[in-house]
N, C-alpha and C positions, 0 to 999 in steps of 0.2 A: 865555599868561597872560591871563586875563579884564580885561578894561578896563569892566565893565558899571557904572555909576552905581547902580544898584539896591541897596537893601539888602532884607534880612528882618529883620523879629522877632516876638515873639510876639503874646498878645495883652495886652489891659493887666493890668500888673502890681496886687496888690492893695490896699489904702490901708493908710497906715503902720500903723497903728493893729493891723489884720488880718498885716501881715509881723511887729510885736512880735510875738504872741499866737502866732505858727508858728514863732517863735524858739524861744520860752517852752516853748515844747510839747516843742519837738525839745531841750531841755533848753543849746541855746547859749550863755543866759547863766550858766550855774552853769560852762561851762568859760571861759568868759572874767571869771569871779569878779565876779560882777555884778549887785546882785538885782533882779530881776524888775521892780520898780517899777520902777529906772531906764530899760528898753527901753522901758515905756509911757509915761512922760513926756517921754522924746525926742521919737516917735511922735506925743503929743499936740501937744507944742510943735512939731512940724515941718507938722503940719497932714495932711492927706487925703492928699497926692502927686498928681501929674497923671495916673496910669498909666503914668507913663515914669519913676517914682525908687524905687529900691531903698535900704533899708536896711540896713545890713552895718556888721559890727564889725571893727576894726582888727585885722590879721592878727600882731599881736604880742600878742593878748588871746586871740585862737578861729586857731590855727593849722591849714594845710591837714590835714595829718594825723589830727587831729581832727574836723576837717569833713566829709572825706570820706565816711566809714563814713555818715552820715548823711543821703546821697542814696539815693534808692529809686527803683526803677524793675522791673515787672514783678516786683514783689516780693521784688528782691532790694538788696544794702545795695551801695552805693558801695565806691571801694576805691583806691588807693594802688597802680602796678606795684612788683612784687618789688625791681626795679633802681632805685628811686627812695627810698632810705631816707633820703636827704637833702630832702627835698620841701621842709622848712619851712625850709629855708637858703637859698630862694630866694625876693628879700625886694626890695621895689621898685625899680626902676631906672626913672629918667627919670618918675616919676608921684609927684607931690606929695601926701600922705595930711593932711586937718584934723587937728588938736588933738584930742585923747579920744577913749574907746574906741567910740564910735560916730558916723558918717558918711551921708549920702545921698549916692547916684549918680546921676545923669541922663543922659541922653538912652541911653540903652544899647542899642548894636545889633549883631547875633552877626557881622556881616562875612562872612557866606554869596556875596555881591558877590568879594571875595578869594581866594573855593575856588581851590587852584592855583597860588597865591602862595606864597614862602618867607617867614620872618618878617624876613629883611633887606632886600625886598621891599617888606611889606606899612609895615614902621615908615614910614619915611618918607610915606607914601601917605598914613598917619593924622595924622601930625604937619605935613602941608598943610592934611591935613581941618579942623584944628584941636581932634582931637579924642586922645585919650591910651588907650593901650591897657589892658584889664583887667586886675588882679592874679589870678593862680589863686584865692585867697581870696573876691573879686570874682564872679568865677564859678562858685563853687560855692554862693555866697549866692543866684546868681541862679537857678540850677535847684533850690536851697532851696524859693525861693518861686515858681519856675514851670516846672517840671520838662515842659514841650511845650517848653523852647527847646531841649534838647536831643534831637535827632531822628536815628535812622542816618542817615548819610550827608551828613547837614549838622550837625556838630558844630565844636568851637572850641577856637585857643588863646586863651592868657593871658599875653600876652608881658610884659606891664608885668611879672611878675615872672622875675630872672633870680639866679643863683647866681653869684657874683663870687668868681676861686679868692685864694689866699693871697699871690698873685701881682698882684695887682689885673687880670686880665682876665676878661673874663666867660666862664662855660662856655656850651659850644655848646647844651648840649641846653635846648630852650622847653617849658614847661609846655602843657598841654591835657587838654579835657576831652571825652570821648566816649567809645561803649559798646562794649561788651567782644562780642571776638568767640566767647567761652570756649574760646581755642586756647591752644598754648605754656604758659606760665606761669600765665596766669588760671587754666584747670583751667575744664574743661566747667561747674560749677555756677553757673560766672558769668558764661556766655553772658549779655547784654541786660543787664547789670546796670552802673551809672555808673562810668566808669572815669578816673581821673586817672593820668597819663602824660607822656613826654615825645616832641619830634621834635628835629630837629637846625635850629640858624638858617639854614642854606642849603637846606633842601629844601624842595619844595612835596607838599600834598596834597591832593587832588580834594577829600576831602570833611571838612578843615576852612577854616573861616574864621578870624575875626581877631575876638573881641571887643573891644569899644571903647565909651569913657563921652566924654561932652561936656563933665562939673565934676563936682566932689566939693564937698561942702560940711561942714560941722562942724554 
């Protein structure tokens, strides 16, 4: 297991103002019932962003499921594994969401430092760091708006969201986001194309990471 201090991320993200208007575009505020004005007013009120804050709608308004399809890559559409029909029933744990349907993220970094880690591993590792792990929702806003953070062979989970059974214990398998190899299930025409999935909490894998934010704000 890597102990390296390093992180990766991209390069800067684009000012609020530019992340509404890619919202808009990709039509996310009409599934999170929402009109259009209010992304821009957020945006205006939240100011520029430093390059390190992402805008993202609470995942009980723009659900992964919905989200998904909406990633592009090599011109092909994002997608959901077959085996993950419950995707959106897995809903934060241990990560505090603002008030209203929309939020800033900060300090956000994909945790490519982590590759090789399990997620029961990696938590604790972040929650020294001081800092809280992604929601899948989180992460799919993030390669929304800057689709170079996800790279083969350095892609990521999304632990902060997990699916808690009937039973009150959490199920094993962690969300994550990386590119499809178009084998198995996927079916060849989705070779390259963004793939939401899961792993299990005690396994590690070479080439994901761990995303993670510093604060959320309202």
């Amino acid at each position: 297991m890597s102990d390296t201090s390093s992180t990766v991320t991209a390069s800067a993200l684009p000012p609020l103002s530019t992340q509404a208007e890619r919202l808009i575009e990709l039509g996310v505020h009409e599934l999170a019932r929402l009109p259009a004005d209010d992304l821009r007013t957020f945006a205006e009120n939240a100011g520029r962003g430093d390059g390190d804050t992402l805008l993202a709608v609470h995942p009980d308004r723009a659900p992964a499921s919905a989200l998904a399809p909406l990633l592009r890559r090599d011109g092909k559409s994002g997608f959901v594994v077959t085996d993950m029909s419950d995707v959106d029933r897995f809903a934060p744990c241990a990560v505090d969401l603002p008030d209203g349907p929309l939020y800033l993220i900060a300090g956000l970094d994909r945790g490519t430092h982590m590759a090789n880690w399990s997620p029961d591993e990696a938590l604790p590792a972040l929650t020294k760091a001081h800092r809280t792990p992604l929601l899948l929702t989180e992460g799919i806003h993030w390669v929304l708006q800057q689709p170079a953070v996800l790279e083969r062979n350095c892609c990521f989970m999304t632990i902060g969201s997990r699916l808690r059974k009937a039973n009150g214990t959490l199920d094993a398998r962690t969300p994550a986001i990386w590119i499809s190899n178009g084998t198995g299930r996927d079916g060849h025409e989705r070779r390259n194309a963004p793939k939401v999935g899961w792993c299990w909490w005690g396994n590690r894998h070479t080439w994901l990471g761990f995303a993670s934010a510093t604060s959320r704000t309202g």
